[in-house]
C-alpha positions in Angstrom: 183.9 29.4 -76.7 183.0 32.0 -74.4 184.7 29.8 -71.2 188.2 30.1 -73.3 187.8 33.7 -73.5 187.6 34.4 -69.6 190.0 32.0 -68.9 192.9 33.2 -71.1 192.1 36.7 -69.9 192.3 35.6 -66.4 195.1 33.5 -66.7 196.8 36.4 -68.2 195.8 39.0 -65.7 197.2 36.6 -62.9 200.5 36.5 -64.2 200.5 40.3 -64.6 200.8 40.2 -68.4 199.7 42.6 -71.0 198.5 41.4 -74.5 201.5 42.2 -76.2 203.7 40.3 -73.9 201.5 37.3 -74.5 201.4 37.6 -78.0 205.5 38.3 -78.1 206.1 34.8 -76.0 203.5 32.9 -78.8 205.0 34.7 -81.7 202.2 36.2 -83.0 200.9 40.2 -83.7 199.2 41.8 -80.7 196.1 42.1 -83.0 196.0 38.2 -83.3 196.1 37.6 -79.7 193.5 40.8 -79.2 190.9 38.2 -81.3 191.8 35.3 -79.0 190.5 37.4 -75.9 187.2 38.6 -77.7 186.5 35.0 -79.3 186.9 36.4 -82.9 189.4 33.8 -83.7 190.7 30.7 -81.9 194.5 29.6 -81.9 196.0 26.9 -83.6 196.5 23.7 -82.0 200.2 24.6 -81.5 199.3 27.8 -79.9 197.0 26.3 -77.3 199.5 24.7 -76.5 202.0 27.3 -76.0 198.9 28.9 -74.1 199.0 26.4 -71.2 202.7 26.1 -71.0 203.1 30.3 -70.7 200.3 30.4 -68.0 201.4 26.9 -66.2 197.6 25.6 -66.7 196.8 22.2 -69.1 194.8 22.6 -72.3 191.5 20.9 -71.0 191.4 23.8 -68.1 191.5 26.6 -70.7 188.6 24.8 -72.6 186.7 24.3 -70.0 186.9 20.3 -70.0 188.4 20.6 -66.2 188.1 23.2 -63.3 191.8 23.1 -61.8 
């Protein structure tokens, strides 16, 4: 799920937020969110949600299903 990868860290670069502030607005550790980035571990259903909502994209954009 390489595409997720680059687009969550994008997404979060763009809105100027570190890891941990991610993680802290999902609920999760820092370490959790860490393996989200690096493709080690994929969120929940919930938390992709949550995902899209923080960074203002839709689901299908951070999967790669859709280019805006």
């Amino acid at each position: 799920m390489l595409i997720f990868q680059e687009r969550l860290k994008e997404q979060r670069e763009l809105c100027g937020y570190t890891q941990r502030h991610v993680a802290r607005l999902l609920g999760i550790s820092h370490a959790s969110y860490f393996r989200y980035e690096i493709g080690t571990s994929e969120p929940t259903q919930e938390n992709l949600v949550k995902i899209a909502d923080i960074f203002g994209v839709s689901v299908d954009y951070l999967l790669g299903r859709d280019d805006i």
